[in-house]
ZAVOLO-94373 format. One record per residue: x, y, z of N, C-alpha, C, CB in turn. Coordinates in steps of 0.05 Angstrom, whole numbers, plus 5000, padded with zeros to 4 digits. Glycine has a CB too. Example, Ala and Ser with C-alpha at 12.3 -4.5 7.8 and 13.67 -1.06 7.14 Angstrom:
526448865156524649105156526449345156522649115181
525749555142527349795143525850015157528249885114
% end
This chain:
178384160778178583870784180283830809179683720760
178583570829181283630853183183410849180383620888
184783530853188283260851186583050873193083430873
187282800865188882590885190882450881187582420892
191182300900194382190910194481880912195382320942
195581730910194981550927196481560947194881320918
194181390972194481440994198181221000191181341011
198681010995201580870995203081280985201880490959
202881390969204881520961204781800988204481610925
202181770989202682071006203481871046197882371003
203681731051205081571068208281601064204181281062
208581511048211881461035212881831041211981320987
211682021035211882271036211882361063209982381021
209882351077210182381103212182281112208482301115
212181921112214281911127217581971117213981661136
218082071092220782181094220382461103222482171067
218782571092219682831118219082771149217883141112
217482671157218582541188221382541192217782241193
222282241171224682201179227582361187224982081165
227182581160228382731147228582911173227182831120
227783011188226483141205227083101234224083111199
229282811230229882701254229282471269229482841265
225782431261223982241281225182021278220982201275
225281871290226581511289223981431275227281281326
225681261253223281091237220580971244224380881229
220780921260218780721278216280931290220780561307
217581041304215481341311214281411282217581661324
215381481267215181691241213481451226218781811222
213981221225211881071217209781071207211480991227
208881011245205980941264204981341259206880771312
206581511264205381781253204681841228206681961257
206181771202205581791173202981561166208581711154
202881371183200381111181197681411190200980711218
197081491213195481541227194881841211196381511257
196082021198196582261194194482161161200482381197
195581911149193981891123190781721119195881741105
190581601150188281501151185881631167188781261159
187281901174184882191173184082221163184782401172
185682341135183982401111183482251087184882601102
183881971096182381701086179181711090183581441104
179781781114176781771123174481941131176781651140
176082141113174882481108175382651134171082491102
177082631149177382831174179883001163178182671208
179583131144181283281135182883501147180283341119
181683651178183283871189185083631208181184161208
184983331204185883281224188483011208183083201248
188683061191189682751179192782991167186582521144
193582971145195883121139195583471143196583051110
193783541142193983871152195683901169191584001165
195683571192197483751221201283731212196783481263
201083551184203883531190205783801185204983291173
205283951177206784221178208484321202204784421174
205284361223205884411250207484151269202984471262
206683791263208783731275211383631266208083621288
212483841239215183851235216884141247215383811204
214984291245215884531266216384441294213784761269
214584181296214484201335217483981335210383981358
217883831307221383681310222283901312223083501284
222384061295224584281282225384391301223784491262
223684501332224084731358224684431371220984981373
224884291374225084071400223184011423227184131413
219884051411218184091428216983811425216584341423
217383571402216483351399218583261406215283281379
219182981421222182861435221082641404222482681482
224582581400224982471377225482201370226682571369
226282081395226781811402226181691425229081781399
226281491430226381441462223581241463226181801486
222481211489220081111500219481201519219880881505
216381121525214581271554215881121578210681211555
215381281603216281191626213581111637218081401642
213880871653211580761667211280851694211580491668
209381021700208681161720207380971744206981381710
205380841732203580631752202780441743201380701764
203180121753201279921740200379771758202279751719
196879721750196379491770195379271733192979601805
194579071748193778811734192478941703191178611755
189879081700188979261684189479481675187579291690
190679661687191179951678193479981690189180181686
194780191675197580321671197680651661199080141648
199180771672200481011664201981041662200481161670
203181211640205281341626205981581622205081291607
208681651621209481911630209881941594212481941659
209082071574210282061545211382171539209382061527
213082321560215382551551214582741529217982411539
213582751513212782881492212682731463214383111492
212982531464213682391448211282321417214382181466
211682261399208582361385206982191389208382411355
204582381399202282311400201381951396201182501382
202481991352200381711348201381501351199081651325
204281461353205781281363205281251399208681371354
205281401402203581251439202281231437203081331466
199781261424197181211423196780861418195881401399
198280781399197480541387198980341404197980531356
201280451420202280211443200380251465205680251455
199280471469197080461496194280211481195380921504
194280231459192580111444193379721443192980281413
194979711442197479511441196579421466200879621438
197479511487197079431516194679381523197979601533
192979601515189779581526188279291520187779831511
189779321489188078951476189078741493189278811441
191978741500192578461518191878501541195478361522
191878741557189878691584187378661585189778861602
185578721565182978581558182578311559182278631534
184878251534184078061535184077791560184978031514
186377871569186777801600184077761619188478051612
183878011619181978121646178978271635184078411666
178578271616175878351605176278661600173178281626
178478771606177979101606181179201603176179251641
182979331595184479421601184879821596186079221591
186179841606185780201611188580321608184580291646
189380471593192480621592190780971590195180501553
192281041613192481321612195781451606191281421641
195881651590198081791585198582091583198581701567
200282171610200882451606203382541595200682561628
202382821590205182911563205582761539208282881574
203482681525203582641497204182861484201282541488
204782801453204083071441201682961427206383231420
201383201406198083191398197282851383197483481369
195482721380194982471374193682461348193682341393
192282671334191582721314187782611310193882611298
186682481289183982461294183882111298182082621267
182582181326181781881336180481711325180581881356
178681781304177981561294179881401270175381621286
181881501269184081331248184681091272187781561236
184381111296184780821307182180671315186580831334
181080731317178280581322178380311313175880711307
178880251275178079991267180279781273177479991237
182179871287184079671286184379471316186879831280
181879671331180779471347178179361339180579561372
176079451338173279351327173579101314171879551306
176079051296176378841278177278651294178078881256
178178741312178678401344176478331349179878451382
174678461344172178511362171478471384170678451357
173478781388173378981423171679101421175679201434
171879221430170579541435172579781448167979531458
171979981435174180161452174280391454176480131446
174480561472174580881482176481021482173980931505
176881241467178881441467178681671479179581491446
179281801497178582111510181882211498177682141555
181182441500183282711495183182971503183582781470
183983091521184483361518187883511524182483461538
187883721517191283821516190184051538193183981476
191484081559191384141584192784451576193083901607
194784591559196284711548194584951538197584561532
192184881529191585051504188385161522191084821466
187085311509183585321509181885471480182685541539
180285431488178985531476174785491473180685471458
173985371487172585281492170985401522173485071488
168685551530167685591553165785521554167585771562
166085421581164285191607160685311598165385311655
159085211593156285301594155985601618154185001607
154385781590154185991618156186151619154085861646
158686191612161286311610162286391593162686211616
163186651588165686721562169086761559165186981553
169086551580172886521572173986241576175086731595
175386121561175985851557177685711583177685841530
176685481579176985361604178085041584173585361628
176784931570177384761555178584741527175784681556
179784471524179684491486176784341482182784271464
175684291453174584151444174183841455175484201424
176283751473175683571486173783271472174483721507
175783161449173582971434174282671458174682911389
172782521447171782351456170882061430169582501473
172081871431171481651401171281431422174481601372
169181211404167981031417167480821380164881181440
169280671389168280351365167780131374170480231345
165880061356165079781372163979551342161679861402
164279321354163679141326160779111323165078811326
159279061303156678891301156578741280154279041299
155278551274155478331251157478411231152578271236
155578621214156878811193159479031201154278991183
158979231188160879391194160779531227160679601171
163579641237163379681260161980021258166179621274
161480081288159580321299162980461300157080261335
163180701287165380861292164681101302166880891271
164381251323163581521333166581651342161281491361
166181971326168382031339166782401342171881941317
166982501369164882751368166482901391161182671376
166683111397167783331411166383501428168683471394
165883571448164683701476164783971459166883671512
165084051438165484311429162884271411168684381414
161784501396159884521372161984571344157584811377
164384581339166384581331169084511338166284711327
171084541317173284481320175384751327173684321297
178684641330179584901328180984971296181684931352
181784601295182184571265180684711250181784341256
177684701255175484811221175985151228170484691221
176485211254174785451255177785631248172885521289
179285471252182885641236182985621208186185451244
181585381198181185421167179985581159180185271153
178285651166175985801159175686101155174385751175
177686161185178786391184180386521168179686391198
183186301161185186351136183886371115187186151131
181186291105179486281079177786501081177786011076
177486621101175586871101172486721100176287111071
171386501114170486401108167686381140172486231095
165786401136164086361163163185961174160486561155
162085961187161585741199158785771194162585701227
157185521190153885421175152285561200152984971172
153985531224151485721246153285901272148785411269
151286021286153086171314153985981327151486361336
156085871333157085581343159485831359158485261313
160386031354162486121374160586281393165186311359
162186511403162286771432164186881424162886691466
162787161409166187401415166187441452165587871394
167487561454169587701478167787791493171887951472
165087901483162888051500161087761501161088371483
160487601494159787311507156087381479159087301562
157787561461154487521431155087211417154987851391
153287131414153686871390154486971358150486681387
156686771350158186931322158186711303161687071325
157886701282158786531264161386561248156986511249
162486741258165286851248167986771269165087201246
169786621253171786491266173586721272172986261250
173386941268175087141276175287331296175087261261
172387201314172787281352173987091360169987291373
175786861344176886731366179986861362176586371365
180086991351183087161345183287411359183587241314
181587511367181887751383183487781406179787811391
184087931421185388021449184588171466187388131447
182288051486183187781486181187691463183087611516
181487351463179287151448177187171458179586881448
175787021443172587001441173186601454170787091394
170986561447170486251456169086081435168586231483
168785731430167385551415165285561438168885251406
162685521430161085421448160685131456158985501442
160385041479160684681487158984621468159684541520
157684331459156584181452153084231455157883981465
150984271446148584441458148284641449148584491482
150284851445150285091444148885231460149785151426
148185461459147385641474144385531498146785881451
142585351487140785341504141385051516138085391490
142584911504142984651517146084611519141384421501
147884831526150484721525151684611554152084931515
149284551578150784401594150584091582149684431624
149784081561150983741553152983711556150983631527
153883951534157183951520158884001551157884311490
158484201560159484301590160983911610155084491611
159283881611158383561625159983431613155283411621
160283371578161583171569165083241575160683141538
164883521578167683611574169283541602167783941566
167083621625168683451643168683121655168383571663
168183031636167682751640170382711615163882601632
170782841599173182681582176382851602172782801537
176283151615177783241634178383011655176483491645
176382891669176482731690178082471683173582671699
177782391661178582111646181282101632176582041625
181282471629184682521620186382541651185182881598
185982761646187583041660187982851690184983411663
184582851700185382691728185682411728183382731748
185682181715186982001718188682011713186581861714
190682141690193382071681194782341702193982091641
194282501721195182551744195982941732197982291756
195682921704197283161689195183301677199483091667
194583541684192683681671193483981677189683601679
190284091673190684421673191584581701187784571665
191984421717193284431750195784521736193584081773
197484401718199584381720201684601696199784091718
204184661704205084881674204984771650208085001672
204884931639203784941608206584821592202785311596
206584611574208784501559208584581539209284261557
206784641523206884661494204684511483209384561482
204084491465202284351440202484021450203784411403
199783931461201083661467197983561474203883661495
197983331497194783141496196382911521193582931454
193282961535192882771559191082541543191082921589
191382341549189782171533189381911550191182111504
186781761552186681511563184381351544185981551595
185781221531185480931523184580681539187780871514
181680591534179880371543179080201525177680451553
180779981527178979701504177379511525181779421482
176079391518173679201531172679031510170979371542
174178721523172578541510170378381518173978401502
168278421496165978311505165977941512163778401483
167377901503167277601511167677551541169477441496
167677751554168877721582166477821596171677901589
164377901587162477961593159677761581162778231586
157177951566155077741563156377571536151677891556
158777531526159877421507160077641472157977141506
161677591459162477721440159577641421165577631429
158077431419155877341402154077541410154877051406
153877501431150577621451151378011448150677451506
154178051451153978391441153178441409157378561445
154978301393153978341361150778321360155378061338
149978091364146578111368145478351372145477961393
146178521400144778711408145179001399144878681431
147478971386148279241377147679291346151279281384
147478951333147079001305143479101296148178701290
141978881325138778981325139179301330136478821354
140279361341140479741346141679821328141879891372
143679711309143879891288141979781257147279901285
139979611266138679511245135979681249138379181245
135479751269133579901273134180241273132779791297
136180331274137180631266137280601229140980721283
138780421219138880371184135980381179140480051171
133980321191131380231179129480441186130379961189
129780701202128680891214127481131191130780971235
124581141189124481371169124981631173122281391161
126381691151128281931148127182211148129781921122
127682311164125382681158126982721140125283031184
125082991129126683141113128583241101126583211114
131083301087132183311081134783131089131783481081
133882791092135982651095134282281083137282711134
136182321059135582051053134881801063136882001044
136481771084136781521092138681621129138881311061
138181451142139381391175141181341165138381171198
143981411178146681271171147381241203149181471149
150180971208150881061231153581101226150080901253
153881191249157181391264159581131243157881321324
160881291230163081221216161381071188165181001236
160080971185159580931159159481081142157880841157
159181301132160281601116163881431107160582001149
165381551134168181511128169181301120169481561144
168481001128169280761117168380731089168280541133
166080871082165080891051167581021035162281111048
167681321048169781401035172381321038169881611036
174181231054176081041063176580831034174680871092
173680721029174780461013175780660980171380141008
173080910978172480990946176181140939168781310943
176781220968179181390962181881110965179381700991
182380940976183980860972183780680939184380740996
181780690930181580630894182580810883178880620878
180781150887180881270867183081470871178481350861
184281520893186381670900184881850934187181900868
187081900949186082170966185482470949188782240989
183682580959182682850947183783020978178482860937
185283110966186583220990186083620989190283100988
185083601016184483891016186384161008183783921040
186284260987187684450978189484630984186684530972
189584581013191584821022194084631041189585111045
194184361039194884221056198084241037192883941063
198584141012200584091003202284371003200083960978
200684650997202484831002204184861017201884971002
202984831045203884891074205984651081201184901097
206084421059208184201064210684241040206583881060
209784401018212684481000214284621015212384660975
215084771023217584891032218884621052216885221050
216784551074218884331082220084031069217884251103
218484031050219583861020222083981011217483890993
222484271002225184330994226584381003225684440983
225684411035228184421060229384191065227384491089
227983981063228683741073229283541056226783661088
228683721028230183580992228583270992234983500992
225683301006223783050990221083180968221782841021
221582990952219483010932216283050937219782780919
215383190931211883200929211482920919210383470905
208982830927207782640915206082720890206382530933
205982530870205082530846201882550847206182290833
200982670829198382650837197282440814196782940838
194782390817193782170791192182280771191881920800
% end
């Protein structure tokens, strides 16, 4: 049977070990908010799994603990930020913050930010614009790390490089959140620790064979994820990856040009309000006929019914904040010891 939690308790948990841990409340917050509405919404390698790793990254002094971003550039619309390292989802949601009032301003506003640390899974922010009814774009990549090679190539040049896009329509909003990779690094580290393969050849060991085994990416050297496409069509993925590089790395001025900091994320944040355009009425119209016409589309084979991008997770979002989080099994282990280091309680399960 799998435990759940409720989601209020495993919050309250996070954020005392945040706290516990150093982070100023406020940071530790907006991170314990963002860390439980991952795996609210079923992105489970990406919602509390990471908090382990970013209490190690308090614990070495590789996440800055207090403070605020420095403003690098602003014109009327867009701004950059220097984020010191500061966490991820707490800059995320003031770049988020900002982007909505220069929208709403000016029809568009734009925050790029270098030296974040990691931001965790983008679609935990998505609805909290859609529900203005914005629209809004998230790019990410960590300039630091790789794992990922360019179409045509066997040694990493990129991460996974995701990319999230929400937008409102009558009904529920369009939530897309998808990655320039055919995988993650999250799944393919789980998977590994589980002795476990991947549903298809989605990697490259070291000699550039297609593998379904997460354990050419551990080698010395590594193996590679394949872009997006995979093998016969991976200049999609190739393409997307430098279009979310271009939107990080080179607008926020900090990328793979530059030395390596540690575990961290270039990130640029785009809201756009349609009222500033053919009007907020005239987009719902057009996007809800396009998603009335994907809901109504007959289904091949082995798929009941058309669904679109985020409706899955808002389903599960609502069933788990009733019935508890079902939280993936290996997540609470890897958080006890810093529970008894840090003398906070496990959360209760139901």
């Amino acid at each position: 049977m799998i435990a759940r939690y409720a989601a209020q308790d495993l919050h309250n948990f996070a954020l005392a070990l945040l706290e516990r841990a150093g982070l100023d409340a406020p940071l530790a917050r907006d991170v314990a908010e963002i860390l439980v509405e991952g795996d609210l919404l079923g992105h489970d390698t990406h919602g509390l799994a990471l908090l382990a790793g970013y209490l190690g990254e308090l614990d070495k002094g590789s996440m800055t603990k207090r403070g605020t971003y420095e403003l690098v550039n602003a014109r009327t619309a867009v701004e950059t930020w220097d984020g010191r390292r500061l966490p991820g989802p707490w800059l995320t949601l003031r770049a988020i913050d900002k982007a909505i009032a220069m929208a709403r301003n000016c029809g568009s506003g734009t925050v790029a930010i270098r030296r974040s640390h990691h931001i965790a899974c983008l679609a935990a922010y998505l609805p909290r614009v859609t529900e203005r009814g914005l629209m809004i774009v998230i790019a990410c990549s960590d300039p630091n790390s790789a794992s990922v090679a360019p179409h045509g190539g066997t040694r990493a040049v990129f991460t996974p490089d995701p990319l999230a896009l929400g937008f409102p329509t009558a009904g529920e909003p369009v939530l897309v959140d998808i990655s320039a990779s055919l995988t993650t690094n999250g799944m393919t580290a789980r998977l590994h620790r589980q002795g476990k393969t991947l549903a298809q050849p989605w990697l490259l060991d070291v000699a550039g064979n297609a593998s379904a085994d997460p354990a050419v990416l551990f080698t010395n050297p590594p193996g590679t994820i394949l872009p997006l496409g995979g093998l016969d069509a991976g200049h999609k993925g190739y393409g997307l990856a430098l279009l979310v590089e271009s939107l990080t790395g080179g607008l926020a001025g900090f990328g793979r040009a530059d030395p390596k900091e540690g575990w961290g994320a270039t990130v640029t944040v785009q809201v756009l309000d349609p009222e500033a355009f053919g009007s907020r009425a005239q987009f719902e119209r057009q996007m809800e006929a396009i998603a009335t016409q994907c809901r109504g589309n007959p289904p091949r084979a082995g798929f009941d019914r058309v669904r679109l991008p985020g409706e899955r997770g808002l389903a599960r979002r609502r069933e788990q904040l009733a019935a508890g989080v079902a939280l993936n099994q290996e997540i609470l282990p890897t958080l006890a010891p810093w529970a008894e280091r840090l003398d906070v309680a496990l959360p209760p399960s139901r």
